[in-house]
C-alpha positions in Angstrom: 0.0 0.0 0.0 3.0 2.1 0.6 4.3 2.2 -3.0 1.0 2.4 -4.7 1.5 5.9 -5.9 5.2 5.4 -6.9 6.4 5.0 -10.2 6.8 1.7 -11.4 10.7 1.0 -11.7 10.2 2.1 -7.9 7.3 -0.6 -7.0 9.7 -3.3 -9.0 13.0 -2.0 -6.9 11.1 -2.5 -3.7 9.7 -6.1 -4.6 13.6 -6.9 -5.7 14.5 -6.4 -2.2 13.2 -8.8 -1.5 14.2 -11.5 -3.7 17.3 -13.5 -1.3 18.6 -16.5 -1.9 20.9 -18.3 -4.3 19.5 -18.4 -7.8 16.9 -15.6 -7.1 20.0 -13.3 -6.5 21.6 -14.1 -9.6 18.2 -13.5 -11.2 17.6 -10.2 -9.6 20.9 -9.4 -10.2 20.2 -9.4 -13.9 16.9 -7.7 -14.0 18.6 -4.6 -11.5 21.1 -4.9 -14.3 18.6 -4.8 -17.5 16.4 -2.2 -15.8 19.0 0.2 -15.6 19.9 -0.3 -19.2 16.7 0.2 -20.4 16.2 -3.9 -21.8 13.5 -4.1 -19.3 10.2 -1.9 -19.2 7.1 -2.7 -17.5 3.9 -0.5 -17.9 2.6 -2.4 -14.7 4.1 -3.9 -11.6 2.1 -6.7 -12.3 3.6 -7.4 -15.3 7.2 -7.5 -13.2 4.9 -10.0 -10.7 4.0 -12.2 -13.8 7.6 -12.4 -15.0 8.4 -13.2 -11.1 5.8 -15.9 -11.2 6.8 -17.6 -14.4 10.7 -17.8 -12.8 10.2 -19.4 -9.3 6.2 -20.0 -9.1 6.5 -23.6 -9.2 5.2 -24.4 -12.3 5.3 -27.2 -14.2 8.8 -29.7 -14.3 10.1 -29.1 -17.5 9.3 -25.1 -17.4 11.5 -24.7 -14.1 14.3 -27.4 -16.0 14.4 -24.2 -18.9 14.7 -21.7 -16.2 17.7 -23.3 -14.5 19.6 -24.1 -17.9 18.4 -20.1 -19.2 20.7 -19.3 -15.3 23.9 -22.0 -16.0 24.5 -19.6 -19.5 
């Protein structure tokens, strides 16, 4: 509720500090990285959330076997 009437790259900094833990810091890591080059843009927080999601929601097997080979390169 306390971000609500940030900017967006501001709601997505606060929900990165969040993110510990081995491969989630290498992955937020990157993003921090790609946000402040401009490769990332999200309209929404929500679209940051989905992006989140598809990375270390669980999902199905083979999904989460992609996203650890996408980390190893």
């Amino acid at each position: 509720m306390k971000i609500r009437d940030t900017i967006v790259e501001e709601q997505v900094q606060w929900v990165l500090s969040y993110v510990q833990g081995e491969s989630a810091d290498v992955w937020k890591e990157n993003v921090m990285e790609d946000l402040k080059r401009n490769l990332l843009n999200y309209e929404i927080v929500g679209e940051f959330l989905v992006d989140l999601k598809k990375e270390f929601g669980g999902g199905d097997k083979e999904a989460n076997k992609v996203a650890k080979l996408r980390r190893l390169e």
